[in-house]
N, C-alpha and C positions, 0 to 999 in steps of 0.2 A: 660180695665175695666172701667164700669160707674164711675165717680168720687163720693164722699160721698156727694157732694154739689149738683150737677145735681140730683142726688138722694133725697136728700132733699130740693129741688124747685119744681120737679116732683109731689111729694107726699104732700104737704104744697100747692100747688096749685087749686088741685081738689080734697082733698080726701069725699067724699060723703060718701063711707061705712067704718063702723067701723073697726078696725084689726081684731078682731074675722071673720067677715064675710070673711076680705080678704084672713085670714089662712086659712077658709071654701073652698075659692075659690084654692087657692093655693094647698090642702089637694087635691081636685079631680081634680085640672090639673096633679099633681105626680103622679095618679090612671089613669088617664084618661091614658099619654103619658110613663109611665112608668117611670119615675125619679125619680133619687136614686142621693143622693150628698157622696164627700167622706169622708165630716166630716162636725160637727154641724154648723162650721163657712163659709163651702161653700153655705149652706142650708138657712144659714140667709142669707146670701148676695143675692143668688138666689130670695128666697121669697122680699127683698128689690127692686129688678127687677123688680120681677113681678110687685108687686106693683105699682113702678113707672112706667111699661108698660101697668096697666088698666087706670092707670090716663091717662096717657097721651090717649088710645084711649079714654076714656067718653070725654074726649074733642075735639077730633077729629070727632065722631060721633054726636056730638052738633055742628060741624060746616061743614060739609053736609051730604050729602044721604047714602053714602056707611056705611054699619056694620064692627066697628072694635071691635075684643074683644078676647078672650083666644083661641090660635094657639099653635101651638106643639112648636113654636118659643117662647113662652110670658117666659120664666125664661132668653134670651137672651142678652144683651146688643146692640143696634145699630152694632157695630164695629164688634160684632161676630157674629151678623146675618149676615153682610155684608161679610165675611171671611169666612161663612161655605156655 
């Protein structure tokens, strides 16, 4: 699992949009891809991912060409995209 500390360097590093918007985003990635968590505290953790997975792409996408941004992967951690 993402550590709570990488988690909070991730999201303290670029966050641009507010929580609302990012619950905004996180609400129709669940809708979009189907995801359903099996309690309120996988859900937070999840939404904390994503999170720290747009941050990390806006700044991947600020440093070249290619489009990174919400994937059927973005509620994942590195270790368990790499594993599934």
């Amino acid at each position: 699992m993402l550590s709570k500390t990488v988690l909070a360097l991730a999201l303290g590093a670029a966050s641009a949009m507010s929580n609302d918007e990012y619950k905004d985003q996180f609400d129709n990635f669940k809708i979009e891809y189907g995801r359903t968590y099996a309690s309120p505290e996988e859900e937070s953790y999840r939404f904390e991912v994503f999170k720290a997975n747009l941050v990390i792409a806006a700044e991947r996408n600020a440093e070249d060409t290619a489009e990174h941004g919400v994937t059927r992967f973005s509620d994942l951690t590195p270790a368990e995209f790499k594993s599934s």
